[in-house]
N, CA, C and O atoms as a GROMACS GRO file, in nm:
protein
  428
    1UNK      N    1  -5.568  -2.243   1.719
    1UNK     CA    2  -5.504  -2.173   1.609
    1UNK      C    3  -5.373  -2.116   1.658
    1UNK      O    4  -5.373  -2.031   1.747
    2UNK      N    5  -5.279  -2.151   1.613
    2UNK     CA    6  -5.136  -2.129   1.664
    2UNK      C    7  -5.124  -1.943   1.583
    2UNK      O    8  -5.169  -1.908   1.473
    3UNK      N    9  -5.054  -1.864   1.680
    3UNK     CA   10  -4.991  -1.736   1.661
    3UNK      C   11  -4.908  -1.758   1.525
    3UNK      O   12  -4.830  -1.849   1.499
    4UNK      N   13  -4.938  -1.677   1.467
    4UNK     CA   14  -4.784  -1.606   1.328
    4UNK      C   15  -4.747  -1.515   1.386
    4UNK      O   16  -4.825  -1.447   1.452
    5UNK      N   17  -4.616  -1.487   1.378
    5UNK     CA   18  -4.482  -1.414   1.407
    5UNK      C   19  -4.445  -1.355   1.260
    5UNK      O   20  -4.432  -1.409   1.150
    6UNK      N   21  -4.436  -1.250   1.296
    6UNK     CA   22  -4.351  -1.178   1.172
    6UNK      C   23  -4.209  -1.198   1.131
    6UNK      O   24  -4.134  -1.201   1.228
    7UNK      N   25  -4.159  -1.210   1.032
    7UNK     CA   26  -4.030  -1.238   1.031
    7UNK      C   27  -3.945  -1.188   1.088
    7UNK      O   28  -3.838  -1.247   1.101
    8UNK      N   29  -3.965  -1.062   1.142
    8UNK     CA   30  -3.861  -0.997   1.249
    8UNK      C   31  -3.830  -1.052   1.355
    8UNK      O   32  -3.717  -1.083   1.390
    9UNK      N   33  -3.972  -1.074   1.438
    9UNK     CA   34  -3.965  -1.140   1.541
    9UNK      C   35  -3.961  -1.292   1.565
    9UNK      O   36  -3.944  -1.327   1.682
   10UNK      N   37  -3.973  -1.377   1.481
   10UNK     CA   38  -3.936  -1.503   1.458
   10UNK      C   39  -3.768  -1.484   1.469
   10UNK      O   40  -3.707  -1.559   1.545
   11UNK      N   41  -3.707  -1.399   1.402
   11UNK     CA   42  -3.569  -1.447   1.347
   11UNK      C   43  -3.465  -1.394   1.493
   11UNK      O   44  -3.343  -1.403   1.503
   12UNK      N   45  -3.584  -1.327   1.615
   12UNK     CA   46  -3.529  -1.252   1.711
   12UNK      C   47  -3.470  -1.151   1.734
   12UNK      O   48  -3.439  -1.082   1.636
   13UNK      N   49  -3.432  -1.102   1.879
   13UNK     CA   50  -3.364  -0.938   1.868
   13UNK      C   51  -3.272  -0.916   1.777
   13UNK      O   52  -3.201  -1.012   1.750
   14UNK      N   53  -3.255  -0.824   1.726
   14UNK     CA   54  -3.166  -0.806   1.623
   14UNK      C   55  -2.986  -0.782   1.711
   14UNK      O   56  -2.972  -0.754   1.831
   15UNK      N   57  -2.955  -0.788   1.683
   15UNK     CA   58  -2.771  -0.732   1.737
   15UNK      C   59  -2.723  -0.595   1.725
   15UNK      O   60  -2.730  -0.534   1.619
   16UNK      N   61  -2.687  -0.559   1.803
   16UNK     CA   62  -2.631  -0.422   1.786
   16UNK      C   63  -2.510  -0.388   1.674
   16UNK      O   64  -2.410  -0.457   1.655
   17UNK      N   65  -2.541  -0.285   1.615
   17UNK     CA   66  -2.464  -0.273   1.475
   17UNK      C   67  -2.319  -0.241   1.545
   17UNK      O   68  -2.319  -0.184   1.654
   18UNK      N   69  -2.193  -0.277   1.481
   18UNK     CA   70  -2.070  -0.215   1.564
   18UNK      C   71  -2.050  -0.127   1.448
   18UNK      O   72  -2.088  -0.118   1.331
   19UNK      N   73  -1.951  -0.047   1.557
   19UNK     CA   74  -1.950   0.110   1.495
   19UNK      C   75  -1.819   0.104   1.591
   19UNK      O   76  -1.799   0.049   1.699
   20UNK      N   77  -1.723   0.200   1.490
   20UNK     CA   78  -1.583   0.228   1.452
   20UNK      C   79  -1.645   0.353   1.464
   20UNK      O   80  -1.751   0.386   1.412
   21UNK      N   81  -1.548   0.442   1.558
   21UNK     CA   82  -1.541   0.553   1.598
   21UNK      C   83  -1.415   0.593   1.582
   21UNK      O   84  -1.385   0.708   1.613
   22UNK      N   85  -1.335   0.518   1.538
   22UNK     CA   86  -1.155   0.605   1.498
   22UNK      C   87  -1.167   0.734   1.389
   22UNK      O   88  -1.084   0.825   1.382
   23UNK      N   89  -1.268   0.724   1.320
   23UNK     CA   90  -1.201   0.883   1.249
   23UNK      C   91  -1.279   0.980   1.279
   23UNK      O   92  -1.252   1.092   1.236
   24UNK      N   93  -1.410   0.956   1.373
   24UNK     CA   94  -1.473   1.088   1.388
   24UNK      C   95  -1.388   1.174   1.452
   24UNK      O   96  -1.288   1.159   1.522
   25UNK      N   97  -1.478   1.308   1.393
   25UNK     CA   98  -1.388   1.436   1.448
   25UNK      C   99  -1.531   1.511   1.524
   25UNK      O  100  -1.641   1.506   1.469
   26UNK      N  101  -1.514   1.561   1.624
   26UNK     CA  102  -1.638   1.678   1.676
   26UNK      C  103  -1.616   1.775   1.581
   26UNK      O  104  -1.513   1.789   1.515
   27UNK      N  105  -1.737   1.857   1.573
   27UNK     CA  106  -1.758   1.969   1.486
   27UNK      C  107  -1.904   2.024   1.543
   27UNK      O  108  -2.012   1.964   1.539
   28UNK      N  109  -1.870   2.192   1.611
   28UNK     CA  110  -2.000   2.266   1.656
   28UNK      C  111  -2.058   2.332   1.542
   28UNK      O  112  -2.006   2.400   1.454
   29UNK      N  113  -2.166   2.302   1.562
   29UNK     CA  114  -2.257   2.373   1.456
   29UNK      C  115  -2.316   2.475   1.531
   29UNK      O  116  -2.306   2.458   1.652
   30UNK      N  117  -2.385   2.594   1.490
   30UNK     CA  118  -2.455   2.695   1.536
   30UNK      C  119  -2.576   2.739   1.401
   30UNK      O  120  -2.669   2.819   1.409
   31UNK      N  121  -2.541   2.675   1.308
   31UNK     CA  122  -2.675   2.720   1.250
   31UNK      C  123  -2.669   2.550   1.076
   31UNK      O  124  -2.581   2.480   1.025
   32UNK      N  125  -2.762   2.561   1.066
   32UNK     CA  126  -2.849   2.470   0.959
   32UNK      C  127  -2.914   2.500   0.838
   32UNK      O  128  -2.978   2.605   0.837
   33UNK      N  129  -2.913   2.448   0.760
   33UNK     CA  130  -2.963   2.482   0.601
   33UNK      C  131  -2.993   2.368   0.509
   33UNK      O  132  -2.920   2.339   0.414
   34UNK      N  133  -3.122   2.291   0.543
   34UNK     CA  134  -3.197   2.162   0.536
   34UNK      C  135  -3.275   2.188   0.364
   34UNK      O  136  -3.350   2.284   0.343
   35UNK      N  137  -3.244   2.100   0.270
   35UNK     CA  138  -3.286   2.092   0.156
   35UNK      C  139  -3.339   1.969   0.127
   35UNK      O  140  -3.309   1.884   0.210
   36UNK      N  141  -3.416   1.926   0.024
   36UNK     CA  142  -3.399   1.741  -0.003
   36UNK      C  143  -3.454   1.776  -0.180
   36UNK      O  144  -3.476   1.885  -0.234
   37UNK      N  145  -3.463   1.640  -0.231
   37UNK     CA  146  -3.480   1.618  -0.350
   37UNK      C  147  -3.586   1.456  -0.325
   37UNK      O  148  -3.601   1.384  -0.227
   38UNK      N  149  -3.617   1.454  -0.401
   38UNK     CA  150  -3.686   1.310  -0.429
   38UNK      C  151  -3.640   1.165  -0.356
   38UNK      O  152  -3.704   1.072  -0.308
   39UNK      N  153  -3.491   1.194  -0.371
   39UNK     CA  154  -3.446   1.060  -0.315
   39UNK      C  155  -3.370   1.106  -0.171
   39UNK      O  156  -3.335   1.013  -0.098
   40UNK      N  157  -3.348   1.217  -0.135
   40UNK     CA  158  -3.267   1.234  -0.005
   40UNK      C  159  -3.249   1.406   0.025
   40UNK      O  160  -3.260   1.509  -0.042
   41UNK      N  161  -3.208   1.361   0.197
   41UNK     CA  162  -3.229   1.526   0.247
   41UNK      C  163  -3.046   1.540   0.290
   41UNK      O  164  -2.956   1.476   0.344
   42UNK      N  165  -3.070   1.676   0.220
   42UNK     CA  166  -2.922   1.720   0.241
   42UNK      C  167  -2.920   1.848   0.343
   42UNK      O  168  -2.961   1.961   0.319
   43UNK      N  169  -2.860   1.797   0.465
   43UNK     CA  170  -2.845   1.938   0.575
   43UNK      C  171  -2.703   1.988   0.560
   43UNK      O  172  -2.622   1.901   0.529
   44UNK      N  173  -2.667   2.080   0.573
   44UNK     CA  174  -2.572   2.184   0.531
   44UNK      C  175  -2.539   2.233   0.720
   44UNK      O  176  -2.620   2.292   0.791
   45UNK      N  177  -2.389   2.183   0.764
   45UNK     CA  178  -2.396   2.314   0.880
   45UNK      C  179  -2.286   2.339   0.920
   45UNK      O  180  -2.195   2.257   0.914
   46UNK      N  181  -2.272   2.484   0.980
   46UNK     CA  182  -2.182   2.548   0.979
   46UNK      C  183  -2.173   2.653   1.086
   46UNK      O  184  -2.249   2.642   1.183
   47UNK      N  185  -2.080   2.762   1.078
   47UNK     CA  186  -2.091   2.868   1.255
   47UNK      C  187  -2.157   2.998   1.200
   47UNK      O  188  -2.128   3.037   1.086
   48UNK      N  189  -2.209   3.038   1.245
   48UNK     CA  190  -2.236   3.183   1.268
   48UNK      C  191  -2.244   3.236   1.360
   48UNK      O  192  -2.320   3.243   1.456
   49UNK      N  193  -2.102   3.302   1.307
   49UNK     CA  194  -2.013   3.443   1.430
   49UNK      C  195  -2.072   3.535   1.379
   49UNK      O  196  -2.022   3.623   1.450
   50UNK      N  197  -2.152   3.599   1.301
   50UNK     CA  198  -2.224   3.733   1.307
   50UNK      C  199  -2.285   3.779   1.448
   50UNK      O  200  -2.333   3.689   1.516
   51UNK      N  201  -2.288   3.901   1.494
   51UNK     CA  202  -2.324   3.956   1.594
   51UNK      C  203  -2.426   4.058   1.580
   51UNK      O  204  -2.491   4.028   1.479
   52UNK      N  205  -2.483   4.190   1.643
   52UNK     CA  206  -2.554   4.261   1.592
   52UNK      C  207  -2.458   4.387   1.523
   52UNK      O  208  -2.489   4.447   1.420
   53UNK      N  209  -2.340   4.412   1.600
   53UNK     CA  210  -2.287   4.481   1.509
   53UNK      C  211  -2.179   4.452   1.403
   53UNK      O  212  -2.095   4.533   1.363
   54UNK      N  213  -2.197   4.307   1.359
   54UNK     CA  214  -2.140   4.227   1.245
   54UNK      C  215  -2.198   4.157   1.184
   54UNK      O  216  -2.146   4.050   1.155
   55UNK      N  217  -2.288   4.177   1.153
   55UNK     CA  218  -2.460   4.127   1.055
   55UNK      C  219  -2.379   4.097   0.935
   55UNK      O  220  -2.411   3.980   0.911
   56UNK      N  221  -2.278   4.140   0.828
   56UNK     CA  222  -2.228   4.123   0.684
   56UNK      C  223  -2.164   4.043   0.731
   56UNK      O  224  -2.188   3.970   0.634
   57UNK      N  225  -2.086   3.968   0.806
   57UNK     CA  226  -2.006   3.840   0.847
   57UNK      C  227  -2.072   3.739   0.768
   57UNK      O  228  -2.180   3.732   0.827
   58UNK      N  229  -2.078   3.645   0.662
   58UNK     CA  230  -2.156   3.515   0.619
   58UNK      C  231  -2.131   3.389   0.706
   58UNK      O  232  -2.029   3.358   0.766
   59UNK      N  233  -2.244   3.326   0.697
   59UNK     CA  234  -2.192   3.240   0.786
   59UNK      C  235  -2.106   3.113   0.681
   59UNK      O  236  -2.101   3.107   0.558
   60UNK      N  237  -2.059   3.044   0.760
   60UNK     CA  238  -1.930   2.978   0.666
   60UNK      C  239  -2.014   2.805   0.697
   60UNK      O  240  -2.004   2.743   0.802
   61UNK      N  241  -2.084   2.765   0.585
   61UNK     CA  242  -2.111   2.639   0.546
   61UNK      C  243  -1.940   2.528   0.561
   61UNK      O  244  -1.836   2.553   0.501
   62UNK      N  245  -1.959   2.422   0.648
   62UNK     CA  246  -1.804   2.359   0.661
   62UNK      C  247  -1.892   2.206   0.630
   62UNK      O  248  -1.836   2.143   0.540
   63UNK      N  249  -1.990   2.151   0.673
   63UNK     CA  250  -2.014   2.011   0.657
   63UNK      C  251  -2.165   1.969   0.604
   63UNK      O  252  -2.263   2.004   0.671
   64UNK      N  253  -2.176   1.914   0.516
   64UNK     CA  254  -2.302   1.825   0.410
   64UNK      C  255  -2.324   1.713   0.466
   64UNK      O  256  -2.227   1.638   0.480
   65UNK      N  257  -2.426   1.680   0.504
   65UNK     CA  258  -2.498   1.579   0.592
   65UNK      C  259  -2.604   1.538   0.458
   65UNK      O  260  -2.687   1.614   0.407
   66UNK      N  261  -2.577   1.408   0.422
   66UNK     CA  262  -2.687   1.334   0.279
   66UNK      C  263  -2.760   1.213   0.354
   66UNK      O  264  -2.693   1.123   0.405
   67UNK      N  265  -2.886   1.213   0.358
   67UNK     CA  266  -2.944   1.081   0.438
   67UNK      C  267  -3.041   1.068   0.305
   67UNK      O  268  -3.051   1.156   0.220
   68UNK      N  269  -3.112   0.941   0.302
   68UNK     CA  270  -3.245   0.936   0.261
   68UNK      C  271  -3.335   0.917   0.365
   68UNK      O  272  -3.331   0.895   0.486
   69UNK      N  273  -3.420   0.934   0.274
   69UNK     CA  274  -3.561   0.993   0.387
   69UNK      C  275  -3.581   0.931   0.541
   69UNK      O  276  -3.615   0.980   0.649
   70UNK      N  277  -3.522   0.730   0.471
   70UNK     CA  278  -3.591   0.688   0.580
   70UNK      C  279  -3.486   0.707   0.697
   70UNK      O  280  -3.508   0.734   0.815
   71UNK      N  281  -3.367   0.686   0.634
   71UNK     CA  282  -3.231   0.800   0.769
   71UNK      C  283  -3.320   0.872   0.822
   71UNK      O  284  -3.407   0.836   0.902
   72UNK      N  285  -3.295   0.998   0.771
   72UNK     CA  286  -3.397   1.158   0.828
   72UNK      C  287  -3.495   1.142   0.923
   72UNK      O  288  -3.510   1.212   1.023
   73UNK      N  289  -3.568   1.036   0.884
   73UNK     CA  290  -3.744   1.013   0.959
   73UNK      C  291  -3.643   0.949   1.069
   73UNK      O  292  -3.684   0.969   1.183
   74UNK      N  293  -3.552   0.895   1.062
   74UNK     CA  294  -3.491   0.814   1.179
   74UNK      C  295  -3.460   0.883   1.298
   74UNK      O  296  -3.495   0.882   1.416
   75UNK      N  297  -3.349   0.968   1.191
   75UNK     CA  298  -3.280   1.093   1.308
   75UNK      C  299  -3.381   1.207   1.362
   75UNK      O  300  -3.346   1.289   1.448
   76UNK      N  301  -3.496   1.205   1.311
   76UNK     CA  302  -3.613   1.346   1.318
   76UNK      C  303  -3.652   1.253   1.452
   76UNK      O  304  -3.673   1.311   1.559
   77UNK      N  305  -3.659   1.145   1.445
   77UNK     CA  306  -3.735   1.071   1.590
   77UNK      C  307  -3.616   1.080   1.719
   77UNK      O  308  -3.626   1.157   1.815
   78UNK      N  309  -3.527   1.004   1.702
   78UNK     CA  310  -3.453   1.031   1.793
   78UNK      C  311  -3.388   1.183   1.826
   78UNK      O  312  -3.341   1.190   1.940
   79UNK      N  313  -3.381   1.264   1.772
   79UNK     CA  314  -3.368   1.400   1.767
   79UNK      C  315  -3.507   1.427   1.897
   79UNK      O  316  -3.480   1.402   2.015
   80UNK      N  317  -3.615   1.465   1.868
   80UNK     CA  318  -3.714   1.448   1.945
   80UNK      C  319  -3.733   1.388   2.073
   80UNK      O  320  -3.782   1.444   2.171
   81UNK      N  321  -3.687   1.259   2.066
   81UNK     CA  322  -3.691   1.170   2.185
   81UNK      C  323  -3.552   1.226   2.285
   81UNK      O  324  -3.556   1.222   2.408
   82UNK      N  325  -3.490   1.252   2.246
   82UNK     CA  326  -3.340   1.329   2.307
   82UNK      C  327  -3.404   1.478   2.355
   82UNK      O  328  -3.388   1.509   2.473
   83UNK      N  329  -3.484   1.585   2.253
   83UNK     CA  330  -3.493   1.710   2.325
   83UNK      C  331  -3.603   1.704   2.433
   83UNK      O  332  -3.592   1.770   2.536
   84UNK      N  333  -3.739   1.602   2.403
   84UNK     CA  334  -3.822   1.579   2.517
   84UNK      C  335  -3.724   1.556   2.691
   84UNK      O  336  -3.730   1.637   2.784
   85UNK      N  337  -3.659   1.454   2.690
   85UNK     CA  338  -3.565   1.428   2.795
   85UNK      C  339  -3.519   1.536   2.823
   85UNK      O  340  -3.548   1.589   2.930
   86UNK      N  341  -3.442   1.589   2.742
   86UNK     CA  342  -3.375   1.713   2.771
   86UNK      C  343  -3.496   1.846   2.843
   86UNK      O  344  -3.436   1.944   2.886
   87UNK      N  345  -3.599   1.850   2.851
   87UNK     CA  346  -3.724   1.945   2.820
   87UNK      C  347  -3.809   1.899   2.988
   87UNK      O  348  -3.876   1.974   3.060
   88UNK      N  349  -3.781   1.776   3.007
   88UNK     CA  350  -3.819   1.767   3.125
   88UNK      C  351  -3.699   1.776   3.222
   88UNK      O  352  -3.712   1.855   3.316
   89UNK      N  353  -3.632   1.736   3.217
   89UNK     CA  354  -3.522   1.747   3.285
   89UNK      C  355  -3.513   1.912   3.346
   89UNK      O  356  -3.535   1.957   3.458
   90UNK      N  357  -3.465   1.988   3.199
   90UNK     CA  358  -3.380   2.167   3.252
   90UNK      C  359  -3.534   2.257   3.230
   90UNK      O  360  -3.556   2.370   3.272
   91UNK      N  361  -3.607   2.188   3.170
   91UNK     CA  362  -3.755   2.326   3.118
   91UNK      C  363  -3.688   2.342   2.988
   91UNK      O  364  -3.575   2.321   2.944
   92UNK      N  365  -3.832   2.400   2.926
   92UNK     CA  366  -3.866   2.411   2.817
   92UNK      C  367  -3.730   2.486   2.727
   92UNK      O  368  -3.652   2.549   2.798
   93UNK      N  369  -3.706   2.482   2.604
   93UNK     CA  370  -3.578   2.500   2.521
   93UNK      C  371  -3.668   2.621   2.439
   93UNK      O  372  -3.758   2.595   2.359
   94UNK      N  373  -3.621   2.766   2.477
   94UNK     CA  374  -3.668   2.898   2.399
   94UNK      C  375  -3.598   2.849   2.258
   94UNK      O  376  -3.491   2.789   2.265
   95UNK      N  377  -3.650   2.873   2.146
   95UNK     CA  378  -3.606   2.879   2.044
   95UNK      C  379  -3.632   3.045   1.962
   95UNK      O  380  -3.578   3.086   1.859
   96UNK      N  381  -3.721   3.105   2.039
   96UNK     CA  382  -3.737   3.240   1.970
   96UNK      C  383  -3.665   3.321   2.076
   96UNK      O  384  -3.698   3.327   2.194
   97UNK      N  385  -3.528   3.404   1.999
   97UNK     CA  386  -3.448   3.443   2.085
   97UNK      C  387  -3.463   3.569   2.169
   97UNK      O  388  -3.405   3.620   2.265
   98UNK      N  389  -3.586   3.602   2.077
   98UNK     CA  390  -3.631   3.761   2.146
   98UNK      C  391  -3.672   3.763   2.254
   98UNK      O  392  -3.658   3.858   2.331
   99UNK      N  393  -3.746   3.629   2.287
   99UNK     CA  394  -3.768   3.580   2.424
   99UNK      C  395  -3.658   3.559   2.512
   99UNK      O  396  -3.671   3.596   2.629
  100UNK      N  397  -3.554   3.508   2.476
  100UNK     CA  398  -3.465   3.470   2.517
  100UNK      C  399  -3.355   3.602   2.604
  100UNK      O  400  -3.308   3.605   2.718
  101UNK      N  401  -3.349   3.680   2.509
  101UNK     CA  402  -3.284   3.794   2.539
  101UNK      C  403  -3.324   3.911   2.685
  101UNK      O  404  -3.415   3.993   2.683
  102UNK      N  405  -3.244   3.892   2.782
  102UNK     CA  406  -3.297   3.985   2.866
  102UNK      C  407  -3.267   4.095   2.836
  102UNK      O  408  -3.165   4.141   2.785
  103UNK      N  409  -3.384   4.152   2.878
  103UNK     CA  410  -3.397   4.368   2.873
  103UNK      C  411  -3.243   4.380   2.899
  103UNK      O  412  -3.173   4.291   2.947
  104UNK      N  413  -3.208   4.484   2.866
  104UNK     CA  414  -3.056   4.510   2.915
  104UNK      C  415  -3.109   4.641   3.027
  104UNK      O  416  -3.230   4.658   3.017
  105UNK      N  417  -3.058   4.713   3.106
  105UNK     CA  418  -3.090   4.783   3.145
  105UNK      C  419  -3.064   4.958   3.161
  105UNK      O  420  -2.969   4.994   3.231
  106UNK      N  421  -3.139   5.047   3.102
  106UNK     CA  422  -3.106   5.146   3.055
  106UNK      C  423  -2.991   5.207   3.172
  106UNK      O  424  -2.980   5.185   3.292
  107UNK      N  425  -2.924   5.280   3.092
  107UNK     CA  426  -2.765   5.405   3.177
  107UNK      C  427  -2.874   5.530   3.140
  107UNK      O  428  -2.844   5.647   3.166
   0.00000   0.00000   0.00000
């Protein structure tokens, strides 16, 4: 009984997509604001320079990120597969900052 091959793999490795990098621009984000609807997830991000004694500062929304889902599920994996690496490499990534924050030390 001869093997079936799926059409993927019958038709072979696929090719690497080319990608035009002339108009990107870098842009730091420091904070996120993740929504979706039925057909797609919209992330929102932008800086926040608030401090503790500049809490009324808003943070300033600059760029809209629109994927559908199966984007998202894409980037949610490789996102993951990037902070694991990253996680063995330097140790574990605090995300709760209270932890993060050393005692200061009393005067």
């Amino acid at each position: 009984m001869a093997e079936q091959k799926s059409p993927e793999a019958a038709a072979g490795p696929r090719p690497m997509q080319a990608i035009d990098e002339s108009r990107m621009e870098p842009f730091y984000s420091n904070f996120f604001r993740v929504t979706n609807t039925a057909e797609e997830v919209v992330i929102d991000l932008g800086l926040n320079t608030a401090t503790a004694e500049t809490q009324h500062i808003p943070v300033v929304l600059e760029k809209r990120l629109v994927l559908n889902h199966y984007t998202a599920k894409r980037l949610f994996q490789a996102l993951g597969i990037t902070l694991e690496r990253h996680e063995k490499s330097f140790g574990v990534i605090e995300t709760n900052i209270q932890r993060r924050v050393l005692p200061q030390p009393k005067s």
